[in-house]
C-alpha positions as CSV (number, residue, x, y, z in Angstrom):
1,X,132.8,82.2,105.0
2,X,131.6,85.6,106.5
3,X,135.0,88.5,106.9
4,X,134.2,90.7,109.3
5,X,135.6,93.8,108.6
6,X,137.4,95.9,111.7
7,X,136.1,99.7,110.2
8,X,138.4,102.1,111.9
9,X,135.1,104.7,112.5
10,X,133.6,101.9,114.4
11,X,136.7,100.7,115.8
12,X,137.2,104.7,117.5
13,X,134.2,104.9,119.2
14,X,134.6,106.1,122.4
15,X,131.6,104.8,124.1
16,X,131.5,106.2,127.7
17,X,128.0,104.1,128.8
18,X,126.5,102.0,127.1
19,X,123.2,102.7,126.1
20,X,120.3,100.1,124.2
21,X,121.1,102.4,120.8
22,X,124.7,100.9,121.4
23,X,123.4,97.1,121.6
24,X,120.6,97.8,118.9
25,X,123.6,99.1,116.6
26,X,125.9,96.5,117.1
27,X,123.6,94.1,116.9
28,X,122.0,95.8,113.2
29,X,125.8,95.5,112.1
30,X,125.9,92.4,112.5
31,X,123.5,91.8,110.1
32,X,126.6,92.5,107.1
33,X,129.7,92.2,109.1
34,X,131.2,92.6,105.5
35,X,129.9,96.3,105.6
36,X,129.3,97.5,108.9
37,X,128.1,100.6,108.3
38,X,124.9,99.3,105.8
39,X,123.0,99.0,109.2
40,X,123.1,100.7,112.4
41,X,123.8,104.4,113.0
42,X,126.4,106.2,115.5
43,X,126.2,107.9,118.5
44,X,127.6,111.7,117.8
45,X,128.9,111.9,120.9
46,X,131.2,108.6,120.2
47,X,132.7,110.4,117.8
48,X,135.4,113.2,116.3
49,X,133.4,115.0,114.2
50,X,135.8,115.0,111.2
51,X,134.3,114.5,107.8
52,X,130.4,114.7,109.8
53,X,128.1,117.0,109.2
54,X,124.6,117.9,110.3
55,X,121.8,116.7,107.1
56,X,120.3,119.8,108.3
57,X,123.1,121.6,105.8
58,X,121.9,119.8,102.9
59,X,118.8,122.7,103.0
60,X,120.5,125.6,104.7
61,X,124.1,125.4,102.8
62,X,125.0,124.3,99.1
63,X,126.3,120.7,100.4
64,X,123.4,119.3,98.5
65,X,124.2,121.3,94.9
66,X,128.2,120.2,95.1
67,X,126.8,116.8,95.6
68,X,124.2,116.9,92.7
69,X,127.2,118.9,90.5
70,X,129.7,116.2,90.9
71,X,126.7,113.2,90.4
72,X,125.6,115.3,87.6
73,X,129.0,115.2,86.0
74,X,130.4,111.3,87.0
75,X,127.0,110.3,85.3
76,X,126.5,112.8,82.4
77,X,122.6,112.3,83.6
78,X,120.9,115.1,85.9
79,X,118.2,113.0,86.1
80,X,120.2,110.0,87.4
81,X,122.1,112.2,90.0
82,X,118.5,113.2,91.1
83,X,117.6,109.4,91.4
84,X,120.7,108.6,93.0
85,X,120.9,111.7,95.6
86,X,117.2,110.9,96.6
87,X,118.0,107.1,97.5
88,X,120.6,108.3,99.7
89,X,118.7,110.4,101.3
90,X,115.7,107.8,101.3
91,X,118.6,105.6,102.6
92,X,119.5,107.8,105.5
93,X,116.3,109.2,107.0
94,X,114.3,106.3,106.6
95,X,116.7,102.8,105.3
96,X,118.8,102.8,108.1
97,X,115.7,102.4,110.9
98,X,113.5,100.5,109.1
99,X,115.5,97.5,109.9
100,X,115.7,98.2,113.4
101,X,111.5,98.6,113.7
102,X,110.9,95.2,111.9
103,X,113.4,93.5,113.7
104,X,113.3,94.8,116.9
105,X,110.5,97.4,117.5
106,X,112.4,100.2,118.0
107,X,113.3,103.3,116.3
108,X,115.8,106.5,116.7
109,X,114.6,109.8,116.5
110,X,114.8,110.7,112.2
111,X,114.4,114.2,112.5
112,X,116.3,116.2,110.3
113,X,117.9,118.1,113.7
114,X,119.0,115.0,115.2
115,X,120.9,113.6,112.0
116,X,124.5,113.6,111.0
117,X,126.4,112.0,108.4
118,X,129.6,111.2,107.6
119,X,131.3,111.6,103.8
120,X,134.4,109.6,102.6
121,X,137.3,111.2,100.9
122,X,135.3,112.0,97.7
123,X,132.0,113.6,99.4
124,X,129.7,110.5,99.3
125,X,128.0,109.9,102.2
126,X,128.6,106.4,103.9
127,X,127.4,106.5,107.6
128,X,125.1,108.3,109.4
129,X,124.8,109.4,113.1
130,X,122.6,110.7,115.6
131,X,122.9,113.5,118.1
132,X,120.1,112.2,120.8
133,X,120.8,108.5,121.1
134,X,117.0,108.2,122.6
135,X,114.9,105.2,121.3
136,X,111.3,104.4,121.1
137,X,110.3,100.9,121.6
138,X,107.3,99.0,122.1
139,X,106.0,98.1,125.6
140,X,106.9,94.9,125.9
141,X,110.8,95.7,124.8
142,X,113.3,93.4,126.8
143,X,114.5,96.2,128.5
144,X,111.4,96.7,130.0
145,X,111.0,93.5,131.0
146,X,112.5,94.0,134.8
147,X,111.0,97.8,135.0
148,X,107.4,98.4,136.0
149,X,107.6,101.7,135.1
150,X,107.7,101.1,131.3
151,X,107.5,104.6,130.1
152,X,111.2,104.7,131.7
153,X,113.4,108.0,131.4
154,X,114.9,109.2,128.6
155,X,117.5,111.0,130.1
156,X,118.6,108.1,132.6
157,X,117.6,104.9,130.3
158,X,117.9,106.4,126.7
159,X,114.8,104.6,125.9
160,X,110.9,105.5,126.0
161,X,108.0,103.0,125.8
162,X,105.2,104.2,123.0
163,X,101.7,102.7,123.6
164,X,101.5,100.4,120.9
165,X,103.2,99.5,117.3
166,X,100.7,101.7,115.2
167,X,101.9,104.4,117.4
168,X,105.7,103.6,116.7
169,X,105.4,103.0,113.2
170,X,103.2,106.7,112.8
171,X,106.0,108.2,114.5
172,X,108.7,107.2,112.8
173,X,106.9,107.9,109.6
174,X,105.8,111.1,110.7
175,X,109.6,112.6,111.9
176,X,110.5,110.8,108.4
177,X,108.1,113.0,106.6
178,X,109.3,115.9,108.5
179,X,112.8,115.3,107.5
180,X,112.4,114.3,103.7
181,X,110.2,117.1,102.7
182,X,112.5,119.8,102.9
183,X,115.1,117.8,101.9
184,X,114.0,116.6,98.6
185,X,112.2,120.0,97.8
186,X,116.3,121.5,97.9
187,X,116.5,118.4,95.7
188,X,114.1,119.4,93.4
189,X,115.5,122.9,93.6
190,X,119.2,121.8,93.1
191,X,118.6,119.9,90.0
192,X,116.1,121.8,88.1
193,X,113.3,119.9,88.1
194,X,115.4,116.4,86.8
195,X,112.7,114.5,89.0
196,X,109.5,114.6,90.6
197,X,109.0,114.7,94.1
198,X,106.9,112.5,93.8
199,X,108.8,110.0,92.6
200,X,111.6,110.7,95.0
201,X,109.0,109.9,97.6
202,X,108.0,106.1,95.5
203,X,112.2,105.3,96.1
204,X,111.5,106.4,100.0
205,X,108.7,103.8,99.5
206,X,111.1,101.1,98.0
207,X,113.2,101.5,100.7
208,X,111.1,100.5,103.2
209,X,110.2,97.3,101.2
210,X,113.7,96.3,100.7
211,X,114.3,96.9,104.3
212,X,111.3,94.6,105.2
213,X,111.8,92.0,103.0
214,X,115.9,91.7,103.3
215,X,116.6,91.8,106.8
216,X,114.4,88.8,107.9
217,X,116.6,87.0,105.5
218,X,119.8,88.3,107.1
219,X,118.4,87.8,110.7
220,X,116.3,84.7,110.7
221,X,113.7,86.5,112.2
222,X,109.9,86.8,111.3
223,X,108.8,87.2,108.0
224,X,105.4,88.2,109.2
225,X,106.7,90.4,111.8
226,X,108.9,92.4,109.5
227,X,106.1,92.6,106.7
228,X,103.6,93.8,109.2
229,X,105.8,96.6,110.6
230,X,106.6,97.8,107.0
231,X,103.1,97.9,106.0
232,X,102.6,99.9,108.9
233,X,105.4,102.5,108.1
234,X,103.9,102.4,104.0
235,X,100.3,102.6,105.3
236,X,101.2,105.5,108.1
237,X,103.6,107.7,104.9
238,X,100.2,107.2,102.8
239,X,98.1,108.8,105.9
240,X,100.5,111.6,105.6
241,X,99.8,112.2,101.8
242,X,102.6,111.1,100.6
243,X,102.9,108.9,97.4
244,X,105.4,106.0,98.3
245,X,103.2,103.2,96.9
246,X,104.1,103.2,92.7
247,X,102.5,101.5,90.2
248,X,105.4,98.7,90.2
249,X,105.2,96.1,92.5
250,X,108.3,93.7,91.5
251,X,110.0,94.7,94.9
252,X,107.2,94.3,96.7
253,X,107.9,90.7,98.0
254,X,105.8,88.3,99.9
255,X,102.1,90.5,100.1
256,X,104.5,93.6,101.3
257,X,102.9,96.5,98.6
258,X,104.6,98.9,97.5
């Protein structure tokens, strides 16, 4: 039997209009009603801002060393606090909308300025929010469906319409890129070298596979759907010479390569 859990975060939002980042979130919760926050993102402006911070931080403050000190210690490993630091950060910039794109062809804005996240009592990061709720979608969105002017406003609709889904999946790849970079080179820096960039860039790659290949299973939806829309992402971080396809393939599922 399936517990939903009643998080108290989630539970405090203050929504004061709805907005289709809203519906998109609730319904991406959904999806593990056992742990709400896997999926989904919050609105900043829902929200105290106890415990959040901007991910900008992790470059510009040490946030991101007292992370990898206390990983570093709990594991005795640097290299596995790199590993595990990077697939949270994979997780955040680029785990969290992958889900949305497949299922529903739309995406929030991943730039590192328009990300927040939020840390539990012992500094780990568990949720993750967004400062401009805005979304991109495809043209043929629901919401548009009643709207002949599909590029809508962002400011009035908080959604915008992109051209096509190459052109969704390059951006969110591209404001992905944008945000990882300088965040795993402050990795790199941080830990002294424990692990490769580019390896940190093969877990963001993983990320997007598990992302394509698990949430069909959650939702129902389309296999193909979800498979073409990661590819797409994959295909548009390898445009950007970025190495996210590795040499193992055991996660990449049905004809999804990683």
């Amino acid at each position: 039997m399936t517990v939903v859990v009643d998080d108290p975060l989630i539970a405090g939002m203050a929504i004061r209009r709805m907005l289709p980042l809203h519906e998109s979130s609730r319904r991406l919760r959904e999806l593990y009603p056992e742990c709400p926050r896997v999926y989904g993102v919050a609105v900043m402006g829902d929200l105290s801002r106890r415990r959040w911070w901007p991910l900008a931080e992790a470059v510009t403050t040490d946030r991101l060393r007292r992370m990898f000190d206390v990983a570093a210690d709990e594991m005795d490993s640097r290299t596995a606090a790199a590993q595990q630091l990077a697939a949270t950060l994979a997780h955040v910039v680029v785990g969290r909308v992958v889900p949305l794109v497949v299922l529903e062809g739309r995406a929030w804005d991943t730039g590192l300025e328009n990300l927040w996240v939020h840390v539990d009592s012992e500094g780990a990061i568990d949720w993750v929010g967004v400062v401009d709720p805005t979304l991109r979608a495809l043209p043929d969105d629901p919401f548009f469906a009643d709207r002949p002017d599909r590029l809508g406003s962002a400011t009035r609709d908080g959604i915008v319409a992109l051209p096509s889904e190459a052109a969704l999946t390059t951006w969110i790849a591209h404001r992905s890129h944008r945000a990882l970079d300088p965040l795993f080179r402050r990795l790199l820096e941080v830990s002294g070298g424990a692990m490769a960039i580019s390896s940190m860039w093969n877990i963001v790659g993983a990320a997007v596979v598990s992302a394509a290949t698990q949430v069909p299973l959650l939702a129902g939806s389309s296999e193909l759907t979800s498979m073409r829309r990661g590819q797409a992402v994959l295909d548009a971080l390898v445009g950007f010479g970025l190495p996210v396809r590795g040499t193992s393939r055991a996660m990449a599922g049905k004809g999804l390569l990683n």
